[in-house]
N, C-alpha and C positions, 0 to 999 in steps of 0.2 A: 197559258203555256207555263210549265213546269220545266226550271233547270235545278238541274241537284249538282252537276259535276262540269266543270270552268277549267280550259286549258289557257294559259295566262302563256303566251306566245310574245315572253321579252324575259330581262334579265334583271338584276340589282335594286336598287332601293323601289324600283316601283314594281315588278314580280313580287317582292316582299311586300308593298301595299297592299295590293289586290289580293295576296293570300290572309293579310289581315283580315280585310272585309268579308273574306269568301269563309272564313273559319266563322266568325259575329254570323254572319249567315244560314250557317251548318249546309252551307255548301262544300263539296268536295272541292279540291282545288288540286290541277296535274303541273309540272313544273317542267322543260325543257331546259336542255342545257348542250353546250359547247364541252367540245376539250379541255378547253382554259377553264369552265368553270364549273368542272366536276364536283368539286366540293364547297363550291360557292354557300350561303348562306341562305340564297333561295331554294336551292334542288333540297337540304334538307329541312324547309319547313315547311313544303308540299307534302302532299297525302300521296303522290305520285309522281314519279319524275324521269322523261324520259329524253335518252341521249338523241340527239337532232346532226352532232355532223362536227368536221371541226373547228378551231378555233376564231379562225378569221368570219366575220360576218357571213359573208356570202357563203359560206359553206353550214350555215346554222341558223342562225337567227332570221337572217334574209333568204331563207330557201323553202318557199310556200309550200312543195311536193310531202318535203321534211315536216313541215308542220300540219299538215293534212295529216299524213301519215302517222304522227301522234295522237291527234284528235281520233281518229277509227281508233288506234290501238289500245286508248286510252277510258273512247268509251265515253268523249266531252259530248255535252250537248250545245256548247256554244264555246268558241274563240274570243277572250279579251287580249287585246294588243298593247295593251299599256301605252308609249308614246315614243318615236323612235322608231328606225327598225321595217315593220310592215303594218304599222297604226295606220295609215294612209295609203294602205296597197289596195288598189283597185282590184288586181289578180289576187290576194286575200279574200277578197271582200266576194267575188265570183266565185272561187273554188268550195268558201265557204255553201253557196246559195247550193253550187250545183251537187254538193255533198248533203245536205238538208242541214249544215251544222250553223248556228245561232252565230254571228259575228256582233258583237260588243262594240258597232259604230253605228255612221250614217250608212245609207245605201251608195248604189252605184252611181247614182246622178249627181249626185252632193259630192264624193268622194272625185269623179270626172274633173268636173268644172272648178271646185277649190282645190285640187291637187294641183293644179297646172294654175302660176301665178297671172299671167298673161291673161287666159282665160278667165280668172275670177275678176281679174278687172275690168276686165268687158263686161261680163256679166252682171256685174253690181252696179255699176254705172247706168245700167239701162235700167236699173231698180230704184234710183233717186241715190246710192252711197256717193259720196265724194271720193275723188281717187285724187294721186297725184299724176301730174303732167309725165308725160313718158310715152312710149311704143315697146312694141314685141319686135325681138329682131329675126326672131323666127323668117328664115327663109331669103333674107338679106346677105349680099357679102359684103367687104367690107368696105367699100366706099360710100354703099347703101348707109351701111349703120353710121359712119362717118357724117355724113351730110345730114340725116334727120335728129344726131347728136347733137349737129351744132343747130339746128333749128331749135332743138328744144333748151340749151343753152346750159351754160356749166355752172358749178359741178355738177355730175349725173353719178346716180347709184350704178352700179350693175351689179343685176346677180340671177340664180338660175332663177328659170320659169318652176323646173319641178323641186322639192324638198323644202326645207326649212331649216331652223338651226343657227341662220347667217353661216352655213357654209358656202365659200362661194363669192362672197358680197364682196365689189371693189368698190373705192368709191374713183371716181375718175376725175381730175378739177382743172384739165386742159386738154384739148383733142390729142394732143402728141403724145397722154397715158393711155391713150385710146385703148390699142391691140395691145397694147402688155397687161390689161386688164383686164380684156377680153379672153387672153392665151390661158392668162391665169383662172380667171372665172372659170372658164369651159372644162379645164384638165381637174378643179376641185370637183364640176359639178359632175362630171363625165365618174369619177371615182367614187363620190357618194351617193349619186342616184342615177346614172345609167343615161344620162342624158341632157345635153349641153346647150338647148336651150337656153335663152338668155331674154330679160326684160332688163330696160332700162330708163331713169327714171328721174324727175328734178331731184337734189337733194336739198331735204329744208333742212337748213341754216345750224340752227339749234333745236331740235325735235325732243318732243317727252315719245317715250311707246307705253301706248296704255291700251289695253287687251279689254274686251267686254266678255265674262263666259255666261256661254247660251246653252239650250237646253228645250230636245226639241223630242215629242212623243209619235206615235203612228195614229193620232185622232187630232191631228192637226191643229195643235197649243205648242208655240214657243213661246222661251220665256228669258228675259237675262235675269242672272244672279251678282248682280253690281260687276264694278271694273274692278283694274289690279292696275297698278302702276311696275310696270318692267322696266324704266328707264335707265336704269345702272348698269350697264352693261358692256363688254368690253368685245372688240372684234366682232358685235353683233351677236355675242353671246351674252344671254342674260346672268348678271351677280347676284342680284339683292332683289325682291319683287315684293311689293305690300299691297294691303287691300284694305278700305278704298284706295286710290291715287289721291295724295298729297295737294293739298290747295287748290282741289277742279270746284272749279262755280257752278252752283245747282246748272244753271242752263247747259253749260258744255257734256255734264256730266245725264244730262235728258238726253239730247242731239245723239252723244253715243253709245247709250243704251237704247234708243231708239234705232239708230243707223245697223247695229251689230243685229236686232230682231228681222229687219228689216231683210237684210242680207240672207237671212238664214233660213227666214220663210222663201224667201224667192228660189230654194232650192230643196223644199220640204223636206229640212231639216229633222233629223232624228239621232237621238242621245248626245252626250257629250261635245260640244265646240267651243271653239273661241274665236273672236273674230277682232283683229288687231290692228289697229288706228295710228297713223303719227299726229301730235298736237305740237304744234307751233309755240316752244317757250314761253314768247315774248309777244304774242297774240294768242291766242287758246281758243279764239274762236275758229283759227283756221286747225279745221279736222280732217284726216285722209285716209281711207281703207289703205291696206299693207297687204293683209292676206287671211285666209282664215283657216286656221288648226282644225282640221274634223279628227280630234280624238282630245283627248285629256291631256292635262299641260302639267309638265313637270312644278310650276308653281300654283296648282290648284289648293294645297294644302292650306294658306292663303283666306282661300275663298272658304273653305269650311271652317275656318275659326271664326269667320264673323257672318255666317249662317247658320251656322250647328247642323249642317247638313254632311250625309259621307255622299259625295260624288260619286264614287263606284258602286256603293250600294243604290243610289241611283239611275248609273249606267244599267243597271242588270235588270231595277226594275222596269226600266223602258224597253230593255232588251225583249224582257219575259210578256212585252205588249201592254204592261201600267200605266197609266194616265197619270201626266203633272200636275201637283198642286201650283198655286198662288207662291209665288218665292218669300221668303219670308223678309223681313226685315233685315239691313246690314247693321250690325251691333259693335262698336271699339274697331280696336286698331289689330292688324295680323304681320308682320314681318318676316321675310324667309333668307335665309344666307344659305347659296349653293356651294360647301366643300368641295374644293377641287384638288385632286392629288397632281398639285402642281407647283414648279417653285415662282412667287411673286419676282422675286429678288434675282433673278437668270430669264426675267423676258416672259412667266408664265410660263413654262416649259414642262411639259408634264412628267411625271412624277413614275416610278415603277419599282416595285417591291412587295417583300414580303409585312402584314401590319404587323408591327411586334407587340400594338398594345393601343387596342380601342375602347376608351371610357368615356361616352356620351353624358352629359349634364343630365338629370332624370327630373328636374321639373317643368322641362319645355317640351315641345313634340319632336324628334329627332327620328326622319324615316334614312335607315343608312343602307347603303349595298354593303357596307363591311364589316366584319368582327374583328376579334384578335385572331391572326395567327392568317387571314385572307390574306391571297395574293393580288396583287394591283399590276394587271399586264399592259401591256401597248397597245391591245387588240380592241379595245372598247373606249366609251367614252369615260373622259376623265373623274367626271361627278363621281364621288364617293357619299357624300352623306347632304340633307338638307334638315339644318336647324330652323325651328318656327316657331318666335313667342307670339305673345297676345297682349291687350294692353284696352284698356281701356280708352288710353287715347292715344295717337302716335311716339308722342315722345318717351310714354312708358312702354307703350311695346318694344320701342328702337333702345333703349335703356336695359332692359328684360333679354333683350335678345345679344348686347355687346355681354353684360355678366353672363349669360351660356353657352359664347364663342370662346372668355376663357377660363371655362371648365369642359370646353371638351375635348379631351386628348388623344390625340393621333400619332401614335411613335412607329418607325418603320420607313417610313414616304415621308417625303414631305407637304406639306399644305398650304393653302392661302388663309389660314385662320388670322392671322395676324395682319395680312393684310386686308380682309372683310372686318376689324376692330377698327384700323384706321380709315376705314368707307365711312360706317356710319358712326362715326365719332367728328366727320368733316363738320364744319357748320352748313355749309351749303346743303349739305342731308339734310341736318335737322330743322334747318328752316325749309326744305321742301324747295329749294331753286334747284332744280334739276333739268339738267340734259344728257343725253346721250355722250356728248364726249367726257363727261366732268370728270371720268374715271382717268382718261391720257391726261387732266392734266396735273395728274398726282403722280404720274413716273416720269424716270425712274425710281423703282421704290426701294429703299434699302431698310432689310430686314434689322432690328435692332441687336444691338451685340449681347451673350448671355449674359446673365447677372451675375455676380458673385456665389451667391445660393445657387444659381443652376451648374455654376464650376464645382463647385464643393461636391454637389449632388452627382454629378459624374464623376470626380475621382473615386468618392463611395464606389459606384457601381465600376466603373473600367477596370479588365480583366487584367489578372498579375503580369499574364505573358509567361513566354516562356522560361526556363530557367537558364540564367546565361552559361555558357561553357566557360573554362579556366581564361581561355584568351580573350573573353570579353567579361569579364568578370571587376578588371578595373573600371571598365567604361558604365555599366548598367548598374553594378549593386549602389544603394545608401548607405549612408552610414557614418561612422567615426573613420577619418584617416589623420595622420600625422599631420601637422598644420592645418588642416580642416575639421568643418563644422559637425557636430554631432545629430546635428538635426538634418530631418533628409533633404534634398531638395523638392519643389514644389513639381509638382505632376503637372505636364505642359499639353494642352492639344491643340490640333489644328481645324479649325473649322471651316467650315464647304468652301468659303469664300479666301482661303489659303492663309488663312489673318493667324496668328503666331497663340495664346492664350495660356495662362498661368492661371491655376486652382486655389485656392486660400487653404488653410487647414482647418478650418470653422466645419463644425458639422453640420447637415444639408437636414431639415425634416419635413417630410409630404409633398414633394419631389419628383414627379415620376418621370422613372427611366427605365431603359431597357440596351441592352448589346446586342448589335447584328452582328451577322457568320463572319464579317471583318473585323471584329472587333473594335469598332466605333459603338459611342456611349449615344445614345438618342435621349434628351431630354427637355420635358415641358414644365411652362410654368407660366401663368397669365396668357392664354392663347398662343403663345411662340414657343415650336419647335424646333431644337436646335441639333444638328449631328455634329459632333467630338471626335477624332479619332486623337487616340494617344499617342503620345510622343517619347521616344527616348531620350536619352542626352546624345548618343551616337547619332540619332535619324536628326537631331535639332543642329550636330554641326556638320552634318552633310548641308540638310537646308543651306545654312546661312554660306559656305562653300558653295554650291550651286548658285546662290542669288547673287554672290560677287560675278560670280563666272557670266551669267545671264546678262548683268548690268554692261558686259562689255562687249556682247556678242550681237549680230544682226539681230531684229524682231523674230518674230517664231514664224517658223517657214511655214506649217500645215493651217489649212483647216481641217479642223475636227467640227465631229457631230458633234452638239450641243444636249441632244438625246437619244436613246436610244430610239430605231424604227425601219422604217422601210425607202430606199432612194426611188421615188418617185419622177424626178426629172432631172435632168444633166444639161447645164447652161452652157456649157464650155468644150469645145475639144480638146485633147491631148497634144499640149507643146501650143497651144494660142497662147497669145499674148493678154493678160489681164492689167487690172488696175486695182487699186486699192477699193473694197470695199462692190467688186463687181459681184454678181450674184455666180456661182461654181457651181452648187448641186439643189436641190431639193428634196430635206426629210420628211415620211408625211408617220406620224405616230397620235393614237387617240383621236383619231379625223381633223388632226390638225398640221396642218402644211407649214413649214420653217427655212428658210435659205441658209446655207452656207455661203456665207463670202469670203473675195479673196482680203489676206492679212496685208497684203501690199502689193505695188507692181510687180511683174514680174510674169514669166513664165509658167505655165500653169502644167501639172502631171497628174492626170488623175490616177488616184489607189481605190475605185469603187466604180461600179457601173450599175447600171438603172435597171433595178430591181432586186440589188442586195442589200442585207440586213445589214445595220450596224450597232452598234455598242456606241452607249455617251463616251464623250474624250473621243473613241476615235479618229485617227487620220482618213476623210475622205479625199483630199488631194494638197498637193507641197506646191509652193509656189518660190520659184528657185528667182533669188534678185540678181546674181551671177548672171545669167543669161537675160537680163533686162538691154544691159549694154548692145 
């Protein structure tokens, strides 16, 4: 079977992979797109690229009719999905068959059973996998789920049956978080994949997640390609993934590469999987299927540096009906850090803007969704770029990879670059004691203040401003005056974090900076990116007038959004009575869900209802302590 021409039905750094491989190829490659990412970096470095719908998911990326419809018009002989999205669409993966067009996964049987988490643990279980202790609540209300909760004893995971991501995932450590975990589970899983199914689960203690990727042909050969260790990971989303996994004993490391083949044949597996394990820190021999990815994993890049295999050039040739070799040898050490356009220092909070200036390190593998000059919206997931050294042996990959975190500059958004330098700079990384929480308990994290050089480096660049007019003309110009100094005063900003900052006169070299449409100076320098906005001498004794006035007035009446996005849920009615710290609205931006709480007791007024857009800093509701009495 012959394909010449690949519609890549996803977006950002991995639409850009795939069109890597599909050019090495001299295959064609077709590129769909969104509203929002009309001029993304993927649409033009497709051979074809066609518009799908608007900018929210569902209207584009998630809309199979839409993606069919490009494949006919396009003239694809086969649909890759990248991961994400509709990688895991059952109705993909049909529309595809019944259209004769090549879909770039498993089939419908595999995709069935592993799509639905409940179901894959029945499933594998009756195959020898180990699972953890738990039920399906499917079909239970809640006194049901209530009672076999407590049989199975606390704490319990909860998260949806369909999707993946850890969107979703509560953990529950007393019956009385029962339904607030449930409320919450249901409402993320119900918005990211259509359906509120729920499994829930013992949780162990201190877990590694280590993933096995498999690989599986239509002549009936699976095969793994070693593990990865995913264990760094925050909210269930993964940060940092290497490959092999850190300190596993030959035997643990048989059991699941055996358990993951095992798995995968029992559902005659074909192309592309992973099949993902919890291991017991402080026992390693206790091993637990989780669930298993039927498509390609954002940290596969990983697995090909200590393979030398391309994965997608693989996927295609299984696709096109090729027969798998023998895996070859796992060779050194691979390390991947996921950039996320998000601020560490504000809770993770994702990030949104225009990049004013993206210069990747050019001696490691750096697959990015963004260039200069790209827009970073709320409509998508936050990932912007993954960095990926190699090393011979872990310490120098994990070494390789902190010097190409700071050289690689992001100005525009902001990022966790600085704090992915102090991940694997922990000792507990470098020696490999790893679990799942070790990341909570490094915050909160406070981002380091600029340097001297990086003040310098932005007076350089920040804009003159305007010209004062005669009535302000004492207050703004430098200079010589009568009993004053000749020399000017010092150029003062303020940065995100409202901290006060003074510029030296030293001059700044190899510095990079850039100025947004406000006139804030963006600058890097050793992995941390810093925004500057500049200060007058008028705007500095407003300031310090405002912060008397502030020190003597009630707490700040509103909350505000913390980011911009969409009010997904309303905790409170208009005129209840709250409490300090009660949960008011819920924002959900980049598939990530955020509370607004109240700033104190008091009477609660909402200024927003559920399903409007807001802007970061705004006021979603005032909480008046006057009417507390």
């Amino acid at each position: 079977m012959t394909i010449d021409t690949v519609l890549v039905a996803n977006r950002g750094e991995i639409a850009r992979r795939i069109i890597r491989t599909l050019r090495e190829l001299g295959m064609r490659s077709v590129a769909v797109y969104s509203d929002a990412d009309a001029h993304a970096p993927h649409v033009q470095e497709a051979d074809q690229a066609v518009h799908i719908g608007g900018s929210a998911a569902s209207d584009s990326y998630l809309n199979v009719a839409a993606i069919m419809a490009a494949a006919a018009a396009s003239g694809a002989q086969a649909i890759h999905p990248g991961y994400g999205f509709l990688s895991e669409s059952v109705q993909l993966a049909r529309a595809c068959a019944a259209a004769g067009v090549i879909f770039v996964g498993p089939g419908e049987r595999a995709l069935e059973i592993m799509g639905d988490k409940a179901t894959a643990r029945d499933h594998v279980a009756l195959h020898g996998v180990p699972v953890v202790p738990g039920f399906t609540a499917a079909g239970m209300d809640e006194d049901e789920i209530r009672a076999r909760a407590d049989e199975v004893g606390y704490p319990l995971l909860v998260k949806p049956s369909a999707g993946g991501g850890g969107k979703g995932m509560e953990i529950v450590r007393s019956g009385d978080e029962l339904a607030g975990a449930l409320a919450t589970a249901r409402r993320v899983a119900t918005a990211a994949f259509g359906d509120d199914a729920m499994v829930l689960e013992r949780l162990v203690q201190r877990p590694r997640h280590i993933e096995v990727q498999v690989f599986g042909d239509t002549h009936g050969t699976v095969i793994a390609l070693g593990e990865r260790e995913c264990t760094l990971q925050r909210r269930h989303q993964k940060v940092i993934e290497e490959a092999p996994a850190a300190t596993l004993p030959h035997a643990v490391r048989r059991r699941l590469l055996d358990a993951a083949v095992a798995a995968a044949t029992s559902v005659e597996y074909v192309g592309a999987g992973t099949v993902e394990f919890l291991v017991e820190a402080d026992a390693v021999d206790d091993v637990f299927f989780i669930e298993m990815n039927t498509r390609l994993q954002v940290e596969h890049p990983v697995t090909e540096e200590v393979t030398g295999l391309d994965l997608v050039a693989l996927q295609l040739h299984i696709a096109a009906g090729g027969a798998i070799e023998a895996p070859p040898a796992v060779r050194g050490h691979a390390v991947e850090a996921r950039v996320y356009a998000e601020s560490p220092e504000r809770g993770f909070l994702p990030s949104t803007g225009r990049v004013l200036l993206f210069d990747p390190p050019r001696d490691v593998r750096v697959d990015a969704a963004i260039e200069t000059g790209s827009e970073i919206s709320g409509f998508y997931d936050p990932m912007i770029a993954k960095v990926i050294a190699y090393g011979a042996d872990r310490l120098t990959a994990l070494r390789r990879l902190d010097a190409a975190l700071a050289r690689t500059v992001v100005l525009g958004v902001e990022t966790n670059i600085a704090f992915l330098r102090a991940l694997i700079r922990d000792d507990r990384v470098r020696r490999g004691d790893l679990d799942t929480g070790l990341i909570e308990t490094m915050l909160p994290f406070t981002a380091p203040q600029p340097t001297p050089a990086m003040l310098a480096a932005a007076a350089q660049a920040a804009p003159l401003g305007r010209r004062p007019s005669a009535a302000d003309i004492w207050h703004e110009l430098p200079g010589w005056r009568i009993g004053g100094s000749a020399a000017p005063p010092p150029i003062a900003f303020v940065t995100d974090d409202d901290t006060i900052v003074e510029a030296p006169t030293a001059y700044a070299h190899g510095i990079p900076t850039a100025v947004d449409d406000d006139g804030a100076v963006w600058v890097f320098a050793d992995g941390m990116t810093t925004r500057l906005r500049p200060l007058s001498r008028r705007e500095r004794m407003r300031r310090r007038l405002a912060e008397r006035e502030r020190a003597s007035a009630p707490s700040r009446p509103e909350g505000r959004a913390p980011m911009p996005g969409s009010i997904v849920a309303v905790h409170v009615a208009d005129g209840d009575m709250v409490r300090a710290g009660d949960p008011l609205v819920s924002i959900e931006a980049m598939k990530m869900e955020h509370p607004v709480l109240a700033p104190h007791d008091g009477t609660v007024h909402l200024l927003v209802a559920l399903g409007d857009q807001v802007r970061r800093d705004q006021p979603v509701a005032r909480v008046s302590e006057q009417e507390t009495a």
